[in-house]
N, C-alpha and C positions, 0 to 999 in steps of 0.2 A: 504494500500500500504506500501511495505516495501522498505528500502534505496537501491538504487543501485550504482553499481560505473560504472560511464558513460566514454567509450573509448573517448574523444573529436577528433577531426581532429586536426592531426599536423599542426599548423601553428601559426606565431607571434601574437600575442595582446599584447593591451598597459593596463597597471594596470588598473582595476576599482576598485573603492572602494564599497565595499558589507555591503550593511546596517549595522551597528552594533546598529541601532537605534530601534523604538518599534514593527516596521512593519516587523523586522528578528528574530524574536522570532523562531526559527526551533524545530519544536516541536517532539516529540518522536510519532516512528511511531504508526497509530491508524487504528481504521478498516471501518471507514466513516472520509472523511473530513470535518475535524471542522471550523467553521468560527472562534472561536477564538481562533483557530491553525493559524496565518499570514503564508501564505506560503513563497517560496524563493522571495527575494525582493533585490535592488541592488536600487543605487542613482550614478549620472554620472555628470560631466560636459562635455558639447562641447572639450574641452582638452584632454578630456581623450577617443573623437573617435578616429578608426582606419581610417583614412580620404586618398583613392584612388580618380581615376580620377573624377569616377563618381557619389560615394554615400560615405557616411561618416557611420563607424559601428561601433554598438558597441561590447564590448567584449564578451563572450557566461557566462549567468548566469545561475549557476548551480541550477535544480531543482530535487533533489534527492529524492525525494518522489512522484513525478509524477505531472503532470500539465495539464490543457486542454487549457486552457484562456491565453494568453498575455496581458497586461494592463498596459498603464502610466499616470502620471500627466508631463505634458509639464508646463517649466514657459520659457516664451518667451520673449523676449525684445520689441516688440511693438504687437498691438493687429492688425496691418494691415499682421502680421507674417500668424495670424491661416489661412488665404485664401490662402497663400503659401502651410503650411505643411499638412490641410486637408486632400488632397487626394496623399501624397508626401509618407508617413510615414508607413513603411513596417514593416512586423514583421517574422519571422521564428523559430519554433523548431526544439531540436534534440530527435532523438529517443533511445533507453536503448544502442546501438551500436556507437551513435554519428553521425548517417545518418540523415542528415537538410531536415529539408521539405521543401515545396516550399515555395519562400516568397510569403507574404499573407497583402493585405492591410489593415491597423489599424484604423477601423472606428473612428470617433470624435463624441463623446454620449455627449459633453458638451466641452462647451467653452465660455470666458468671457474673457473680458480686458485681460489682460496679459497669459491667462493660458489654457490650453487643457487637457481633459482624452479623451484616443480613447483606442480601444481595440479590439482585434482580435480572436476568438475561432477558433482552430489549426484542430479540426476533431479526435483527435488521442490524446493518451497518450505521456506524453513528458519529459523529462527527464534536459533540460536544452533550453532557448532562447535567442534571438538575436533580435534586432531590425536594422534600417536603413533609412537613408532619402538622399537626393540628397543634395553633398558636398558643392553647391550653395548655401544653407540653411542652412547650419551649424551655423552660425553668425545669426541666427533668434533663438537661443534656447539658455537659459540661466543653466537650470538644468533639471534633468529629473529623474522622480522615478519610476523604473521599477520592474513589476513582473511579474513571473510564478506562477498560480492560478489552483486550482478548484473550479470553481465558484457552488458550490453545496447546494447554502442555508445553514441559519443557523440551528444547531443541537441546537436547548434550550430545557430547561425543564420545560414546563410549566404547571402551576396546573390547573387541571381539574376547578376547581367552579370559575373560571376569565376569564371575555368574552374576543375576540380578540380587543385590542386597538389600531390596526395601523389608526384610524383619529384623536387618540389623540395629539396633535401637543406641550404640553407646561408638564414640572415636575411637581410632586406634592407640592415642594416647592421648591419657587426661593427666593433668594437672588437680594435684590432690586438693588444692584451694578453689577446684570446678563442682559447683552442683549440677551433676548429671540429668540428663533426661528423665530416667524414669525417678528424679527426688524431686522435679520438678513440674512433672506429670503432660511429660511430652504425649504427643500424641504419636504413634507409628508413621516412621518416613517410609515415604513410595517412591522414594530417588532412586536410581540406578544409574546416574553418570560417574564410575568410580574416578577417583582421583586423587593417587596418594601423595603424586610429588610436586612438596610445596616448597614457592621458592618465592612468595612475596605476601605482605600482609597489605591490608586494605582498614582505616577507620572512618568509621559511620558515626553520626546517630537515628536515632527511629523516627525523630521530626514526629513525636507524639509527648505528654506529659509523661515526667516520669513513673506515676502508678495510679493519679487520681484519690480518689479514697479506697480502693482498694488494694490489695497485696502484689507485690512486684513477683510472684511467683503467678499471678491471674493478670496480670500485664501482659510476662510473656506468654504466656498460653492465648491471651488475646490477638499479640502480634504473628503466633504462629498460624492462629482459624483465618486469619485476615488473608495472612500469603496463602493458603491453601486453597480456603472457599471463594475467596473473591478474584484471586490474580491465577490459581489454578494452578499453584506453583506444589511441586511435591514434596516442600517439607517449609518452614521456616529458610528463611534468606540469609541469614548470619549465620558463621560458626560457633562465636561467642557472644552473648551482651553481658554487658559490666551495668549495675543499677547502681543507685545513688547512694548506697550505703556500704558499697563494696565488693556486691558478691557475684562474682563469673558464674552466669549461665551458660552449659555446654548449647550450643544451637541446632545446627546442621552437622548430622556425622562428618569428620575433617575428612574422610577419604573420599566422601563427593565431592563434587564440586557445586560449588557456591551458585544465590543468584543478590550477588548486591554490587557488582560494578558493571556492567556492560559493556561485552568486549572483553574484560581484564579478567573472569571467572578462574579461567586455566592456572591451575597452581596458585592461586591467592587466598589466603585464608583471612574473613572477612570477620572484625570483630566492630562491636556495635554498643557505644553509651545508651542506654534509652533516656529519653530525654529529647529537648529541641534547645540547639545551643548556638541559635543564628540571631545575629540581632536585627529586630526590624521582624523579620519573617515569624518569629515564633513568640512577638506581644502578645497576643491572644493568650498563651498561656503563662503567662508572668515571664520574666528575668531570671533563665537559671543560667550556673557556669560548673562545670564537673568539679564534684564533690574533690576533696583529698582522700578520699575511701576510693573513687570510683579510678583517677586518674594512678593512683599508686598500686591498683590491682590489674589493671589496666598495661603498665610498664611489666609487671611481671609477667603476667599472663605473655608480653611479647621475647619475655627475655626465655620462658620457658620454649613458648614455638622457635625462638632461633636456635635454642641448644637441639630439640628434638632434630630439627628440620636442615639444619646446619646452615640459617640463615641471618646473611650480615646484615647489623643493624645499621642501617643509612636511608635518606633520604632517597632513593633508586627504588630501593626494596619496600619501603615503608610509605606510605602517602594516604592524605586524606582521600574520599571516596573524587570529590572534586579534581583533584592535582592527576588523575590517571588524562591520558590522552582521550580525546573527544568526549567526557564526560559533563555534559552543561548543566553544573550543580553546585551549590554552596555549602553542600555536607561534607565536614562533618560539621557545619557551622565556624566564624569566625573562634569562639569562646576556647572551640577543642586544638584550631589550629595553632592560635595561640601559647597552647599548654605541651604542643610536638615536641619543643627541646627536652622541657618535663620529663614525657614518656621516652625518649632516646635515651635519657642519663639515666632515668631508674632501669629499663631495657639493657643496657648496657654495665650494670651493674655500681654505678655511680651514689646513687640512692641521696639525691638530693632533698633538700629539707623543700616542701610544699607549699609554698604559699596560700592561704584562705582568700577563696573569693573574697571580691571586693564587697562586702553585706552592705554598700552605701547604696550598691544600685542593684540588690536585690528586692525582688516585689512580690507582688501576692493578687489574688483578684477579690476584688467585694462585690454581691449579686445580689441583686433582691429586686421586688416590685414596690412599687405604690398604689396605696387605694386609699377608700375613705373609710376612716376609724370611727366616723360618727355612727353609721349604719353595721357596720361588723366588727367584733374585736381583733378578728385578722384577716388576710386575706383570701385565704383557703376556705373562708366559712361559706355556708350556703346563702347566695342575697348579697355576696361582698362587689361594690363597685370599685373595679381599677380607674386609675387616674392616668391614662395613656396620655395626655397634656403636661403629664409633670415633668417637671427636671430635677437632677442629682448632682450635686457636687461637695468635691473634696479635695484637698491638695491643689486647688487651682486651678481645676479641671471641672466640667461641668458637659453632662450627656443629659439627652431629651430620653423620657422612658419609649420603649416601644412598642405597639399595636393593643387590642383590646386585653392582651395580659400585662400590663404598664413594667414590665421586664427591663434591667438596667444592668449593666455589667463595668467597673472602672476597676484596671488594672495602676495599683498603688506601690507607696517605695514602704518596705517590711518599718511597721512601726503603728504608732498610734493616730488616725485619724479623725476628726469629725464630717459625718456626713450633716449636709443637708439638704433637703426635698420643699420644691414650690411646686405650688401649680395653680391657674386664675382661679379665683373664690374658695380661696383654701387659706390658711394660717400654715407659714411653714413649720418645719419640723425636721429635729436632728437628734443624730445618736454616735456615740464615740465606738468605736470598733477597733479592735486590734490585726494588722495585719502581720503570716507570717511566709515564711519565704515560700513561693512556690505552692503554695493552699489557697482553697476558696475557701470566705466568708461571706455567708447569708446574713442578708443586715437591710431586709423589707422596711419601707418607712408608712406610717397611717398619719394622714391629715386629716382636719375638723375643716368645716365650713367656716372662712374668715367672718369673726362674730363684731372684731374691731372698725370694719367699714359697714356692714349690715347689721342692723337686730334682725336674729332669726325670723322675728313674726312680722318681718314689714313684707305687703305684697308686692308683687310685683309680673311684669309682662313676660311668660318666657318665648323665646323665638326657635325654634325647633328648626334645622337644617340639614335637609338629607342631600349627602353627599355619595361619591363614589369614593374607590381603595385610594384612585390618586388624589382625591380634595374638588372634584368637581361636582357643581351642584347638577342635581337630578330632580331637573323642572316636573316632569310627569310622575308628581310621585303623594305621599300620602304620609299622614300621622294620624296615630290613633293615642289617645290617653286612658288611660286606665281601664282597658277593654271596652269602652267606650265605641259609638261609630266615629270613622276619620272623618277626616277634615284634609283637601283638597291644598296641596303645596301651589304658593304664587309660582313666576316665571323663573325666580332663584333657589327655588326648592324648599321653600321656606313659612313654617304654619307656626302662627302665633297663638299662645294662651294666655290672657289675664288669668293669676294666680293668687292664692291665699298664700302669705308668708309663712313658713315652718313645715309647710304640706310636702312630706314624699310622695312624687308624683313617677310614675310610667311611662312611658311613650314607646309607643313601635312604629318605625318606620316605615314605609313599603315601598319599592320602585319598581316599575317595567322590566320584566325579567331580572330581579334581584330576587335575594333573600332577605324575609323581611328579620330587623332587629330589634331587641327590646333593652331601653335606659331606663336606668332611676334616676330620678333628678330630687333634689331638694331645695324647695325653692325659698329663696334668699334674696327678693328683689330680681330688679330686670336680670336677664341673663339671655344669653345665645347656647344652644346646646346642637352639637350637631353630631348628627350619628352618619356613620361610612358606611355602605353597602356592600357585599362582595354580590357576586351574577351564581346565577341558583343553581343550585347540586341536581345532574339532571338523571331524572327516576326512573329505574326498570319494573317489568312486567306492569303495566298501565295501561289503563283506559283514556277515555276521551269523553270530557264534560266539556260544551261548548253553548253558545246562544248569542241571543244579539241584544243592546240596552234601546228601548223606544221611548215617545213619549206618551204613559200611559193616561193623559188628559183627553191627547185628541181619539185615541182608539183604544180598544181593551184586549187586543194583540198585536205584538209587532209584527203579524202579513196582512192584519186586514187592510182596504182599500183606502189610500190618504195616511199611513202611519209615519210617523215624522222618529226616524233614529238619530240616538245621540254619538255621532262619531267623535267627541271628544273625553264619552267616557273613561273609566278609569275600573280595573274590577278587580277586587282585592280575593283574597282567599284564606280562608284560618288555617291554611295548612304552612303559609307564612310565604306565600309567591304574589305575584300580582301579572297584570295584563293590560294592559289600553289598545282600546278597543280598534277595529280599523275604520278609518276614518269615511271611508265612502259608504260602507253599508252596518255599522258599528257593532261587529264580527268578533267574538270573542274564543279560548279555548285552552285549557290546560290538561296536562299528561301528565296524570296523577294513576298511584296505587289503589288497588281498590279501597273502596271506604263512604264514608258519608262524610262531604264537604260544607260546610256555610260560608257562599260568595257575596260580597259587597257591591252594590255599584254607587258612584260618584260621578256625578257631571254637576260642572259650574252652575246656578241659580236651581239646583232640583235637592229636592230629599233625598237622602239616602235611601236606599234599600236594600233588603238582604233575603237571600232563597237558600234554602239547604236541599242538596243534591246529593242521591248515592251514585255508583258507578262500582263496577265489576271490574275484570283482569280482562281484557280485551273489547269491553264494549263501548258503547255511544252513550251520552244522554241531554239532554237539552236543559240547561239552565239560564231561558230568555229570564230580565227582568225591564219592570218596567218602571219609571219614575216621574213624579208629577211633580212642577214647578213648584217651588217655596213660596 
């Protein structure tokens, strides 16, 4: 497959950040895909989805050399997450034109404590993907490492006179300070490209966090289900990883051969920090820089493979994953290149005294949401309103919350902060938190309704504005108050209430092929309230309710002779859709599940009216209504 350049759909996204770690190695096109060609790979925070009403997206990663598989490692804040995002977590490609295919749900091949890989195979060649989960869930995922794959087995070269060894589970030689596969609870390798002579090493890192809240022994095991089920690859891609507290995982039996440099596999034994240690490319996950546990096991672990292997320790032999010829990568990150002379003197038996990270510019993440504390005592409660208007700042820095889960995430320097949270008609509110290196801290803030410019019980006008995901109003549209009949939006999208001061009030939205929405408001004086729409989830096995709006003054059905139709009605539905009517003959119709519906109709100077309609799994049924002038 050769590169192509992909028309994308015009439309905003929020930055991601695109691997620049071991797993973005973009390799020069080839004419079978290579397993230890990494295809396109991208890494995200929660921060960095595009977050509407109903689903949280991420931004489209580019795969310019074709792709068939979608694939991630999910690291999630508690392990009660995965029974949420299971069956939640969608996935999508585009094609060589930038035409998306349909989303596709992202199986879960493995899951543990803290972490998930699922994975989707698209039917089709693909050129760039997408994923998505419901914005509800947003605050269950901590990071995410996503790819666009051909999961096509690995291309090795293996010698004829060597039988196939995928039941052999442990290296030819280990190193007594190596936790072995099965202590580590590998899974059985399916490799068979043997490959005992090694004459160069290679350093990575995993360009993931180093464990999350869970255990660096369900890390690795996470980074191995990743290479397996998602890139198709026969074992884990390192031979070694070194975690942040010290301790050498055995990876890839050393007598195969490797998939973590492209091109350079042959005799290079590939060892791997986990961790993301690039600066710039790996904020999302705080500020880390290899431990003195991880770098000084690390040195040995090299000084061991060069006695075993009888290999000189230099700069020729040794190189970061990046420094190999045609590798376009920034792994193992600046932080580990840095620490190269490091690993040579301990490697070479030197055993230099290790300097401590610099802990001035280590950092941490703070997460949480905003809502309003006068209605709920926390967020999570049933009836709780988010404040997706708010903002959060600390240290200097200030982010807007995002989408209808009012979700917030600031990456801070390890130490004591105070937060604080606005948002219009609120009293702000703060709270001191501690941050520490390399951890999330949850630290949700609740605002009151500002009491200091309003008294609660002064009335006042509120102005309801139904918009779209982008902020555009949706002139043909509708609001309903407290299950109430609606009330018909101006040309700005926009329906007005005079209000009792202190009254919590409802509103549901409705637009033209949307989905309608439901706010609480507390009303506190004039105010503007606008609720976003997203375009309606569209239903299988359905029937067909359909009719026309007339006027039922001049005739008492809409065919008799002289009946005058309202083409600028409006026809709502409690199933939470809506409809405007067609304008020549004022034609209406939804593809609804079977059930019994009650429809609304609205036209400018007429009454309301409303009909309840059944309909069956494939049938018709008519629900004219008709409406007489006010």
């Amino acid at each position: 497959m050769k590169p192509h350049r992909v028309a994308w759909p015009a439309s905003p996204v929020i930055a991601l950040v695109v691997a620049l770690g071991c797993a973005v190695d973009h390799p020069l096109p080839v004419a079978l895909p290579s397993a230890d060609e990494p295809s396109a790979e991208a890494v995200f925070s929660p921060g960095s989805m595009n977050t509407s009403l109903d689903f949280a997206t991420s931004v489209i990663l580019e795969s310019p050399d074709g792709a068939t598989r979608i694939g991630m490692l999910v690291d999630l804040r508690s392990a009660e997450a995965i029974d949420r995002l299971s069956t939640t977590i969608e996935v999508r490609g585009f094609e060589i034109n930038g035409t998306p295919t349909e989303w596709l749900p992202a199986d879960v091949t493995w899951s543990e404590e803290n972490f998930l890989v699922a994975r989707a195979d698209v039917g089709k060649e693909i050129f760039g993907a997408q994923m998505r989960l419901p914005s509800s869930h947003l605050p269950d995922i901590t990071n995410v490492t996503f790819a666009a794959v051909v999961p096509a087995g690995e291309y090795e070269q293996i010698q004829s006179n060597k039988p196939q060894y995928g039941s052999v589970e442990s290296s030819l030689t280990i190193p007594n300070f190596v936790k072995t596969r099965a202590e580590w609870g590998a899974r059985k390798s399916n490799c068979s490209g043997w490959n005992t002579a090694k004459y160069r090493m290679a350093i990575h890192h995993t360009f993931t966090p180093p464990k999350s809240s869970g255990s660096f022994s369900a890390r690795i095991r996470g980074i191995q289900a990743y290479h397996m089920d998602t890139r198709g690859w026969c074992d884990i891609g390192y031979h070694f990883l070194v975690t942040d507290d010290g301790q050498v995982y055995e990876g890839r039996p050393l007598h195969f051969n490797g998939a973590h440099v492209g091109g350079h596999n042959s005799g290079n034994i590939g060892i791997s920090f986990v961790g993301c240690y690039e600066t710039g490319a790996c904020d999302s996950m705080g500020t880390m820089y290899p431990s003195n546990a991880s770098l000084r096991s690390t040195g040995e672990l090299m000084h061991s493979m060069a006695e075993d292997f009888e290999i000189r320790i230099d700069t020729s032999t040794v190189k970061g994953h990046g420094q190999h010829s045609g590798a376009y990568t920034a792994c193992p990150g600046d932080r580990i290149l840095k620490s190269m002379d490091t690993l040579f003197a301990i490697a070479t038996g030197n055993s230099p005294d290790v300097a401590e990270p610099p802990s001035s510019e280590q950092t941490g993440r703070a997460v949480g949401v905003v809502w309003d504390s006068s209605i709920t005592n926390g967020p999570a409660d049933p009836g709780a309103l988010r404040l997706p208007a708010a903002n959060v700042a600390a240290n200097g820095q200030t982010i807007g919350a995002k989408g209808t889960s009012a979700y917030w995430e600031l990456i801070l320097p390890v130490g004591t902060h105070t937060l604080t949270a606005t948002a219009p008609g609120y009293g702000a509110a703060a709270r001191t938190i501690d941050i520490k290196p390399g951890q999330e801290t949850w630290a949700s803030l609740g605002l009151t309704p500002d009491t200091t410019v309003r008294n609660t019980s002064q009335d006042g006008t509120v102005a309801v504005q139904v918009i779209d995901a982008s902020g555009q109003s949706i002139p043909a549209s509708a609001v309903q108050i407290q299950g109430e009949l609606a009330q018909l939006s101006n040309a700005s999208g926009t329906s007005t209430f005079p209000l009792q001061g202190g009254d919590k009030v409802t509103f549901t939205a409705y637009g033209a092929n949307m989905q309608a929405r439901t706010v609480t408001h507390q009303v506190n004086g004039d105010a503007l309230v606008q609720i976003a729409l997203e375009p309606e989830v569209q239903e299988s096995w359905t029937g067909t309710i359909q009719g026309v709006i007339w006027d039922e003054s001049v005739t008492t059905s809409p065919s008799a002779e002289g009946n005058v139709r309202l083409g600028d009605a409006l026809v709502l539905c409690d199933c939470g859709k809506a409809r405007t009517v067609r304008s020549t003959d004022a034609f209406w119709s939804f593809e609804l599940p079977g059930g019994s519906y009650t429809f609304t109709a609205l036209a400018a100077g007429y009454t309301p009216d409303s009909k309840q309609v059944s309909i069956s799994w494939g049938g018709t049924e008519w629900g004219s209504i008709g409406l007489t002038p006010q």
